[in-house]
N, C-alpha and C positions, 0 to 999 in steps of 0.2 A: 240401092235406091234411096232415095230421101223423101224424107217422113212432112206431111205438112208443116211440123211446129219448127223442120230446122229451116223452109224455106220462109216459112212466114218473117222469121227471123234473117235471113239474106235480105229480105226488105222488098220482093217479089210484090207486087199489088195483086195480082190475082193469086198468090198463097197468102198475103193479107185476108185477102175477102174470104176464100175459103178456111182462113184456119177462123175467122168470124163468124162463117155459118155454122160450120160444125161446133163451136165453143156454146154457142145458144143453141144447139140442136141438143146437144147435149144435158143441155139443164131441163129439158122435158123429157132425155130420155133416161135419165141415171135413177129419177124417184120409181118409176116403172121397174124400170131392173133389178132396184132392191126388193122391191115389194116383190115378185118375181122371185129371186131369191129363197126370199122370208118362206115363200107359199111351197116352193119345190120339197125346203128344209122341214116343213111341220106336215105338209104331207109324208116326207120320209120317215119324221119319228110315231107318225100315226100305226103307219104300216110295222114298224119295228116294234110298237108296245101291244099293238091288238097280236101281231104273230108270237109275242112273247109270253103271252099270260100263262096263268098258272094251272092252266086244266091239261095235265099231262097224257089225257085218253086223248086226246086231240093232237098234240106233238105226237104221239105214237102213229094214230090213222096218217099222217099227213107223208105222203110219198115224194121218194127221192125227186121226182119230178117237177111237182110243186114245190120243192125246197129251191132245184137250179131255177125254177122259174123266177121264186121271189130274190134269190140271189141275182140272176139279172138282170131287175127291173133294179133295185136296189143300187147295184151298178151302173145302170143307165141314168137314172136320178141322179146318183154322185157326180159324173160325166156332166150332164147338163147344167149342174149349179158349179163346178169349176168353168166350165165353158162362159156363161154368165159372168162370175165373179172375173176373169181375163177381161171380158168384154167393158166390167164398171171400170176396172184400172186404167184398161187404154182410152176410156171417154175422158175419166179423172185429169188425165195428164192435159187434157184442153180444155177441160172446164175452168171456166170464172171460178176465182180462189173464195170468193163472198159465198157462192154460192155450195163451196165444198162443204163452207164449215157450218153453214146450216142445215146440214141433213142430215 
């Protein structure tokens, strides 16, 4: 299959226009995704440093269960901001170059 940026470039008028929409969609949708991002990543380290603290009666009571729990949410999070972070690269590649380098 071929990707809109290699028809736009054949000289197609309607993969013109479309590699046009999607270039300006894109610059409303890339600050969103990072901030997105940002929010996944500080929610993660929130959960990592409050499960981390130093009251060891509490690492003892906390069961195998709630341990695979917050390992899978933890995973799930990881998952979602790789997912995300794919999705900024492939906008990246048809965004306005002005518009790259001010974010």
């Amino acid at each position: 299959t071929i990707g809109i940026m290699e028809r736009a470039a054949i000289g197609s008028s309607n993969a013109k226009e479309d590699f046009d929409v999607l270039s300006n969609v894109s610059t409303k949708i890339l600050p969103s995704l990072f901030k997105l991002v940002e929010s996944l990543n500080q929610s993660s380290l929130s959960k990592k440093s409050s499960a981390g603290g130093d009251d060891e009666a509490a690492m003892e009571i906390e069961t195998a269960s709630s341990s695979k729990e917050a390992q899978s949410k933890n995973q799930q999070s990881t998952q979602l901001v790789e997912a995300v972070t794919d999705a900024i690269g492939q906008l990246a590649k048809i965004c306005p170059r002005e518009f790259l380098q001010n974010l």
